[in-house]
LOLUMBA-632939 format. One line per 10 residues: number of its first residue (from 1); their letters; for each residue x, y, z of C-alpha. Coordinates in steps of 0.05 Angstrom, whole numbers, plus 5000, padded with zeros to 4 digits. Last residue first. Layout:
N
NUM> a> X/Y/Z  ...
***
This chain:
616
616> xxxxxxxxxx> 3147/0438/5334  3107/0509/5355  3107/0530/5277  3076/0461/5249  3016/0465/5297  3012/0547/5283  2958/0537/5224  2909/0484/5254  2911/0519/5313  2893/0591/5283
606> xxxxxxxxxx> 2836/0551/5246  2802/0520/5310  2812/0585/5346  2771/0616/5292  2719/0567/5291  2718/0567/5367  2706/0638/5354  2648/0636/5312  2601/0592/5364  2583/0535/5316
596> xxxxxxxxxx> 2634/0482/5339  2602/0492/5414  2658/0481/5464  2672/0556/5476  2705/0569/5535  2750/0513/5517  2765/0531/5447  2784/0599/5476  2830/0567/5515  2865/0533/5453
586> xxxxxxxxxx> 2880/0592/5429  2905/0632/5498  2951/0565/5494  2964/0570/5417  2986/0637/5418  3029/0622/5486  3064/0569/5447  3075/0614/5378  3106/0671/5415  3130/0702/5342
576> xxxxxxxxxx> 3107/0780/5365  3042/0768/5315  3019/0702/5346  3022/0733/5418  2973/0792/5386  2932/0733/5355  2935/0698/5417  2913/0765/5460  2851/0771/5424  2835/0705/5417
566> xxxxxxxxxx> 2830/0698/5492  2787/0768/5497  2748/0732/5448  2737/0676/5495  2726/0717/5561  2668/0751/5515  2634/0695/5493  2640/0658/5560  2612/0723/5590  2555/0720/5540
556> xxxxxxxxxx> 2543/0646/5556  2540/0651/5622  2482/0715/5622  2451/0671/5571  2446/0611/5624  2423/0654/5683  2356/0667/5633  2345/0605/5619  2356/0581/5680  2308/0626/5718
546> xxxxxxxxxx> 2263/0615/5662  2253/0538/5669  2219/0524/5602  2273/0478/5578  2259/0424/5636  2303/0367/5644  2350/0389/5582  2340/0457/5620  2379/0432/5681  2425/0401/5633
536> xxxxxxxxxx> 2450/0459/5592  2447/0503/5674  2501/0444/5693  2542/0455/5626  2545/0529/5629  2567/0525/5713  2620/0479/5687  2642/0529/5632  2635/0588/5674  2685/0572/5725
526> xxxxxxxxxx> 2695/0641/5757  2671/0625/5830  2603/0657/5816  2583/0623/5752  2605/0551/5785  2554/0574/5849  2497/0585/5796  2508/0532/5762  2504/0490/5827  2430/0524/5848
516> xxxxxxxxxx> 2409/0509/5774  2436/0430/5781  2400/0424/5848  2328/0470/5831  2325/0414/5766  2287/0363/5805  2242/0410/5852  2221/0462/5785  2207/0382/5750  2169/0368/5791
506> xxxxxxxxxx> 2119/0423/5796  2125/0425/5713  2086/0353/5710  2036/0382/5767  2024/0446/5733  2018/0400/5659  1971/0351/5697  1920/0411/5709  1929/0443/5639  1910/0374/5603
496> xxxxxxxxxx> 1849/0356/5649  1791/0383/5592  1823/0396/5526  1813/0471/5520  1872/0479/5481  1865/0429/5439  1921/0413/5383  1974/0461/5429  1941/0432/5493  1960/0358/5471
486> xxxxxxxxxx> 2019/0363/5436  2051/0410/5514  2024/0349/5548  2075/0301/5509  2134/0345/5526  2120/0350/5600  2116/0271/5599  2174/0261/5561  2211/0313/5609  2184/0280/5675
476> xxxxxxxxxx> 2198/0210/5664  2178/0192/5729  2140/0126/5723  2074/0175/5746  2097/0233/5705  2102/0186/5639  2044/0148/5647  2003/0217/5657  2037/0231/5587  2011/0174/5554
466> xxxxxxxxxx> 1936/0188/5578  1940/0254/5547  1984/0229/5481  1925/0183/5468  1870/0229/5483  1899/0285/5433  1907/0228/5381  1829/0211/5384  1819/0283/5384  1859/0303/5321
456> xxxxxxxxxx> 1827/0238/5288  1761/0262/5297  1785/0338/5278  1815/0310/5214  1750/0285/5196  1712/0341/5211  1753/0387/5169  1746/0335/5107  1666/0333/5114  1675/0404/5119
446> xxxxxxxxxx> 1699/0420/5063  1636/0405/5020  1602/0441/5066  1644/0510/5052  1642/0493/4973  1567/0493/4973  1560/0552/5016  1610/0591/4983  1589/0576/4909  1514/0593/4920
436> xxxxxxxxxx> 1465/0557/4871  1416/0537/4929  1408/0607/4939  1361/0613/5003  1360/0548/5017  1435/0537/5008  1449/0594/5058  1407/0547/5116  1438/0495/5102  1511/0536/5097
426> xxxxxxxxxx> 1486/0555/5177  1463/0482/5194  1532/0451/5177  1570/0500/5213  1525/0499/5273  1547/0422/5281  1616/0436/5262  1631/0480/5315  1703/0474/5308  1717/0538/5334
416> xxxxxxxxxx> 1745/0559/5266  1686/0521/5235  1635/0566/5271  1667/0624/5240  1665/0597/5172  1592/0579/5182  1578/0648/5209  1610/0677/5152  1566/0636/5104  1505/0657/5139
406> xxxxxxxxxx> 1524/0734/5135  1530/0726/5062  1467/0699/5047  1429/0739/5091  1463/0796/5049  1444/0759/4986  1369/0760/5007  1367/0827/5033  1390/0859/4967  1348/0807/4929
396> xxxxxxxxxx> 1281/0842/4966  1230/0783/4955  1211/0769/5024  1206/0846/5036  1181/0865/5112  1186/0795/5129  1261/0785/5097  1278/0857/5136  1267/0824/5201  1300/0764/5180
386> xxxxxxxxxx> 1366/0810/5162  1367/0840/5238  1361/0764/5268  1418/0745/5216  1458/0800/5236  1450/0794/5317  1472/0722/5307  1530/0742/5264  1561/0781/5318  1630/0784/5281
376> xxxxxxxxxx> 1641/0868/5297  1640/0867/5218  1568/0824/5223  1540/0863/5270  1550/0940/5222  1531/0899/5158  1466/0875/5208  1454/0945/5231  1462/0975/5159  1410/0928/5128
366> xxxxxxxxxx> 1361/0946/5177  1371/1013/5158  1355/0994/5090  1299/0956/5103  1267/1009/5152  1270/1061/5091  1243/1010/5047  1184/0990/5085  1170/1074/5091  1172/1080/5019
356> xxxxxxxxxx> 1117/1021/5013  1079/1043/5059  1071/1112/5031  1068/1085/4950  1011/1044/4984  0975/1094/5012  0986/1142/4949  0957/1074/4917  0901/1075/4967  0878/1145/4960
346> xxxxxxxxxx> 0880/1138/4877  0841/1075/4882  0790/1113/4928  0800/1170/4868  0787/1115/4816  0724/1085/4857  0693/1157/4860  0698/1177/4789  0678/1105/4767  0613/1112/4803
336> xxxxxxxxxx> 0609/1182/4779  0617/1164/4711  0571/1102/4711  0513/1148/4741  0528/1195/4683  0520/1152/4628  0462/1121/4656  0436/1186/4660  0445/1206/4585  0456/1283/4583
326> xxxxxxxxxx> 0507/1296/4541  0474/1249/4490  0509/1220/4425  0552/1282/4386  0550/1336/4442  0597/1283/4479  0579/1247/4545  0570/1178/4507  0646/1170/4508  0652/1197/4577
316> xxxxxxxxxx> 0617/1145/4604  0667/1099/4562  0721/1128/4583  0697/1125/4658  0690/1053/4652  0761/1038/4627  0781/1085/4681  0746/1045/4739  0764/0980/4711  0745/0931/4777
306> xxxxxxxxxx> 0707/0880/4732  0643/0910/4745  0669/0975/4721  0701/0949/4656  0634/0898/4651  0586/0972/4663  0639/1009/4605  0630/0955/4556  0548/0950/4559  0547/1033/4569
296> xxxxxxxxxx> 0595/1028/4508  0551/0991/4465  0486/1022/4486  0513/1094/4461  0532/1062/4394  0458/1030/4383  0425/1084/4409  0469/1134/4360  0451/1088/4300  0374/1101/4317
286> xxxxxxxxxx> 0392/1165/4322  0382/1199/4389  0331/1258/4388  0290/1223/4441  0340/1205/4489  0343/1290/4484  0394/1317/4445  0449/1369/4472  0434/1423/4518  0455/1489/4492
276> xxxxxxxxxx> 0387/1520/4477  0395/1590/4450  0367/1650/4490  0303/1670/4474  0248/1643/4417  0236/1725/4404  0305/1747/4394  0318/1685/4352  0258/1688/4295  0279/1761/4285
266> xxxxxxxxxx> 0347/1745/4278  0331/1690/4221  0274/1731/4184  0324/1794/4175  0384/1738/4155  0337/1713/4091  0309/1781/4083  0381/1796/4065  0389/1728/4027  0335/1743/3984
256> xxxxxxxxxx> 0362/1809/3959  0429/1786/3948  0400/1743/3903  0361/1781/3871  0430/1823/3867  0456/1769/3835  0418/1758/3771  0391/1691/3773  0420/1654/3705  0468/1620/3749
246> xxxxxxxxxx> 0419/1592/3797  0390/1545/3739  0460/1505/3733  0520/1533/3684  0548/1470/3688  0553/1432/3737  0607/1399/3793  0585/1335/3842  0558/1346/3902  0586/1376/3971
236> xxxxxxxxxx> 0561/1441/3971  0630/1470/3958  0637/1419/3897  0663/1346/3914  0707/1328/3845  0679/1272/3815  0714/1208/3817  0764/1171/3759  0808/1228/3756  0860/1200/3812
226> xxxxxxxxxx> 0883/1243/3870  0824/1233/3916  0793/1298/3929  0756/1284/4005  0796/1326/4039  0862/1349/3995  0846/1431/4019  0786/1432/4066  0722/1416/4042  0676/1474/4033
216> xxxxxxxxxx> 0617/1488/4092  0556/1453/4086  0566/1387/4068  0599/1379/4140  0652/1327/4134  0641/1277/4203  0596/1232/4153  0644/1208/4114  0652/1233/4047  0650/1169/3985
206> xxxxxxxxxx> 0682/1147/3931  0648/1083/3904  0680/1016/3927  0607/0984/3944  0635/0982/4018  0665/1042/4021  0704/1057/4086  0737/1124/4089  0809/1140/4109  0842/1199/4153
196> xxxxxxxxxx> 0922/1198/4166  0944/1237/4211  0953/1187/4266  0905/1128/4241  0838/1160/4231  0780/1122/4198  0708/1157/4176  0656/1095/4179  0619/1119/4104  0588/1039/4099
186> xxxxxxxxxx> 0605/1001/4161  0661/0974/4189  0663/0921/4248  0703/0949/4318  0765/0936/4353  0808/0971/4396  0768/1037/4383  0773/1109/4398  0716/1148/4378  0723/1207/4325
176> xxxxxxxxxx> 0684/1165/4277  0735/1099/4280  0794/1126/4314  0859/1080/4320  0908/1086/4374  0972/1127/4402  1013/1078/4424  0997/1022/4374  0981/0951/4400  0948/0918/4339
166> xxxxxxxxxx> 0893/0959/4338  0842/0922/4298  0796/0944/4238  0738/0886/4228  0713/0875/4146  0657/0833/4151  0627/0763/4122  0651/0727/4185  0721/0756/4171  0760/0803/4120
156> xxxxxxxxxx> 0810/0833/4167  0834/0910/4166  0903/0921/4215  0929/0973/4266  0998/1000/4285  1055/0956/4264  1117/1007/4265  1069/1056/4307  1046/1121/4280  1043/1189/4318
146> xxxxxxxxxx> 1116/1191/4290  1095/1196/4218  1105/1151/4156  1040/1117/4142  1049/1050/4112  0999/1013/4078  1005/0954/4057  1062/0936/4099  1144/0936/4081  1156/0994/4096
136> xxxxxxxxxx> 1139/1002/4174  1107/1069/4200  1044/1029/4201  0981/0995/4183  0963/0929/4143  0901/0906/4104  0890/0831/4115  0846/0773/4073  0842/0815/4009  0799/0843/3962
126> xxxxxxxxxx> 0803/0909/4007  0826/0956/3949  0871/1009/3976  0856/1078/3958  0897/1152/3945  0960/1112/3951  1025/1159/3974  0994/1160/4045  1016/1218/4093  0956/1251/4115
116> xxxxxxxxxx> 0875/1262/4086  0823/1233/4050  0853/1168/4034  0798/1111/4007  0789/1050/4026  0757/0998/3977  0707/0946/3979  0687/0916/3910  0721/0846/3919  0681/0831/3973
106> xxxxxxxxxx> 0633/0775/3954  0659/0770/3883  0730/0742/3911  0694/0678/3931  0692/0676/4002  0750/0692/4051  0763/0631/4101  0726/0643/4163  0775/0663/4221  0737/0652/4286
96> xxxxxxxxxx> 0764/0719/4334  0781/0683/4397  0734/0708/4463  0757/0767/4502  0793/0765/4568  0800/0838/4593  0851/0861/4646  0862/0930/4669  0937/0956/4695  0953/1015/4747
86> xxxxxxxxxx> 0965/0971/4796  0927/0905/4761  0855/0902/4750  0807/0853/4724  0748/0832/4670  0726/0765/4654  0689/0783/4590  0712/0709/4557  0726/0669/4610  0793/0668/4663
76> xxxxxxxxxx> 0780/0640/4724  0806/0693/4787  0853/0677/4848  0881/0711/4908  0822/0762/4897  0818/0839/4920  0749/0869/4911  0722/0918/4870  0688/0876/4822  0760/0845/4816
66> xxxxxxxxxx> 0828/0866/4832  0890/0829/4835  0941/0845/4893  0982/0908/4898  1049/0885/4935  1049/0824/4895  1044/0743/4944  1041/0714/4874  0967/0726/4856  0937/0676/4813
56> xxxxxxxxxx> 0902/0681/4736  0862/0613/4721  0848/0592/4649  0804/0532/4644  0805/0461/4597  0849/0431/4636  0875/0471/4691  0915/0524/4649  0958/0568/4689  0962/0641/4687
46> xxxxxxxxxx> 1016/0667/4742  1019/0743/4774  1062/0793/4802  1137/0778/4797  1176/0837/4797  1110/0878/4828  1063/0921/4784  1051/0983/4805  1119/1020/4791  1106/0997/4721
36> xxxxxxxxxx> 1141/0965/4664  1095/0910/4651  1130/0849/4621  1092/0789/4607  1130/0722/4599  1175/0744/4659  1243/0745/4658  1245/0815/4637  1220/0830/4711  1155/0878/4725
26> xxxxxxxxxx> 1104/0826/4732  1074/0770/4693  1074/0695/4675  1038/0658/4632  1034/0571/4645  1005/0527/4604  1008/0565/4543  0955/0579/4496  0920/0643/4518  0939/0694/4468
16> xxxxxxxxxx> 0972/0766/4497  0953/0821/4482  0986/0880/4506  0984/0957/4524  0921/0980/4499  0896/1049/4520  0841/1058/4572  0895/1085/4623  0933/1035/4617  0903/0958/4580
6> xxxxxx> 0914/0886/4583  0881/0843/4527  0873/0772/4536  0863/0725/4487  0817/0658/4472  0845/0604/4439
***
């Protein structure tokens, strides 16, 4: 399978191995690719598999895909397909082929040696499929240092070679002072992981790399492994003698020579000039330097190509050193290509970042208008406020639940009115947002039930309507007044129902006017009880009538009050032994008060009860 290798800033981030049908990635842990960046939207990108192809497409992301400089919807994936991502580059690279290791004679004799750094080994034999790097225990070779990553980098034996691989460290791997991701060893390749420096010896004979200068002593632990079993580098670099030929040389001939040595050398540089500071000419270049300084122009013209404008200018600047060729003009060309594209990147992201800040500022005070409509219950105004922000952010869950929200209070308001039409269409229209939302399933769920009862609330509304204009027209006014008072109170609005109702309670003012008019002349003349009874049936007729209501609980207070006066003086009567005028003033209290519940006709009715005996 082949695998793709994203990369920040030149540094490996992840690879990932192409063998699923479907990859995604963004900024979300629910993604299968998780790339913790302000660049990179929530949900970015998707790799599917179409058959036998890889095909990377953009998910509607606030930054797009890149490629070649130009922004692509969708890109095929083959090996050297190259891509950019916010602040992310893409690189497909073809599957390593795993050989299976030849007989153990064909590499048994390659070793690593330590030269430097936290390793308790001073060499690792590489007669072995894998060689492991890291801060973990439990690997061949662990390194324990915080520039070190748990599972930093990793020596295979394949295709007859011996490849060191980052295996997504932080900080890297160095293979002759140039960063690598991946890269065959030679003979004397110097290796630094962290602080820890190796050297690559294919024959397994202790070796210096290249980088130590033979002419200047080794540093203290550089290049001595700890066993006895290599010579000892001397301060010239070679092995230890005896009491060599230059011993015997007395020193001050020595001395001697090495003053005219000095004389010859200042001489020789006043009259060449100034020293030259360029580096080496193409020329100059090693053949091994060509080779290296071809390499990375080759990478760093696909990173360019493939919209990697950093990647690129690494690997201009790679070449750029003092130690391949400063002045290489492909190099440079590439480096001020990539210098320009990243600082037009740089322009647009700030762009972006702009936009983007400003899109959120409008959200959220679109947000607060629509809170603000939807408290004062114009839920229209709200939802037209929250679509706004739903085109400015489709994704934005904060706008999404309040849409939500705002649709299922509609719905609940529409139901109230029995609007069950826009009921139904508003918890649609919530359910397609979040189809897993309890409200809005619930809510139309009950409304199957609410319209229901409203069908059968109608059809009985219509029935008692058409009963009561029966009623008025055969003249049975207080039925009829009665039946239209059900109908308005299930439906107010119900269309006829008030007009009948003024015509039902027109008749009945002109029917009950007599027996009011007559209680009133009973009230006046002193006989309350009569006039009580004739108001009791005028509002039998009509009990809304609120001149008789209101004449009858002026009767009924005086009828209380004449009646306990009555009581009054029967008790006192009761107390002096004049048991027949007790039960007379008694007995007229009784009569004032007919009602059993009114208290004192109960208390008449006792004191009667009690003096029957006494008055025979």
């Amino acid at each position: 399978m082949p695998f793709l290798t994203i990369s920040r800033g030149g540094v490996l981030e992840q690879r990932i191995t192409l063998d699923k049908d479907v990859i995604r990635i963004g900024r979300l842990d629910d993604n299968d690719v998780a790339l913790k960046d302000g660049s990179i939207s929530r949900h970015h990108a998707r790799i599917e598999r179409q058959g036998d192809r890889f095909v990377i497409k953009d998910l509607g992301s606030q930054n797009g895909i890149w490629s070649g400089g130009t922004r692509v919807p969708e890109l095929e994936l083959t090996p050297g397909t190259a891509f950019v991502m916010g602040n992310f580059s893409g690189l497909v690279e073809a599957p390593l082929i795993e050989t299976a290791p030849p007989a153990a004679a064909a590499y048994t004799w390659a070793k690593l040696f330590v030269l430097d750094g936290p390793v308790a080994q001073p060499e690792f034999s590489l007669n072995r499929p894998e060689l492991r790097f890291g801060r973990s225990a439990g690997l061949e070779v662990p390194i324990n240092d915080d520039l070190v990553s748990k599972n930093h980098a990793k020596i295979v034996y394949q295709n007859n070679q011996h490849t060191i691989m980052d295996t997504g460290s932080r900080n890297g791997i160095y293979v002759n002072g140039l960063r690598v991701e991946s890269q065959v060893l030679k003979h004397r390749d110097e290796i630094q992981i962290g602080p820890a420096r190796f050297a690559y010896s294919e024959n397994g004979e202790f070796i210096l790399p290249p980088t130590v200068m033979v002419s200047a002593p080794p540093q203290a632990g550089i290049g001595t492994p700890p066993s006895s079993g290599y010579p000892k580098p001397s301060a010239l670099g070679g092995a230890t003698r005896q009491k060599s030929l230059f011993s015997r040389v007395p020193r001050i001939v020595w001395f001697g020579g090495l003053l005219a040595l000095v004389i010859v050398i200042i001489l020789m540089a006043v009259l060449s000039g100034p020293p030259k500071t360029e580096g080496p000419s193409s020329k100059e270049v090693s053949a091994e330097n060509q080779q290296t300084i071809q390499k990375l122009l080759l990478e760093g013209k696909q990173f360019f190509a493939g919209g990697d404008y950093q990647g690129a200018l690494d690997k201009a600047n790679a070449v750029l050193t003092p130690d391949l060729d400063p002045k290489n003009r492909e190099a440079l060309e590439l480096q001020g290509k990539a210098q320009d594209k990243l600082r037009e990147l740089a322009a647009a992201r700030e762009k972006a970042q702009q936009e983007a800040a400003e899109r959120a500022a409008k959200i959220q005070a679109l947000l607060t208008d629509s809170s603000a409509a939807a408290k004062r219950g114009d839920y229209a105004a709200a939802k037209s406020l929250l679509e706004d922000a739903r085109t400015l952010d489709p994704d934005n869950p904060t706008v999404k639940k309040a849409l939500v929200d705002t649709l299922n209070a509609s719905a609940q308001a529409d139901s109230k009115k029995r609007d069950y039409k826009s009921a139904f269409e508003a918890y649609d229209a919530a359910l397609q947002l979040d189809p897993m939302n309890a409200d809005a399933k619930k809510g139309r769920e009950s409304l199957a039930s609410f319209e229901q009862a409203a069908k059968s609330r109608e059809a009985r509304t219509r029935t008692l309507f058409e009963q009561a204009k029966s009623e008025a027209a055969s003249g049975a006014l207080a039925k009829a007044y009665q039946d239209i008072n059900s109908v308005l109170s299930m439906n107010p609005g119900y269309p006829q129902a008030a007009n009948l109702r003024s015509q039902i309670q027109s008749q009945l003012e002109a029917k009950v006017k007599p027996l009011y008019d007559e209680g009133v002349r009973l009230f006046n003349a002193g006989q309350l009880v009569e006039a009580a009874n004739k108001l009791s049936q005028a509002l039998a007729i009509y009990p809304d009538h609120q001149p008789t209501q209101q004449f009858l609980v002026q009767a009924r207070s005086k009828l209380r009050a004449e009646a306990q006066e009555a009581f009054r003086r029967g008790y006192i009567n009761e107390g002096l032994g004049r048991y027949k005028e007790a039960m007379d003033l008694y007995q007229r209290a009784l009569n004032l008060l007919p009602d059993p519940n009114e208290e004192y006709h109960k208390k008449a009715a006792d004191k009667i009860a009690q003096l029957k005996d006494k008055v025979k």
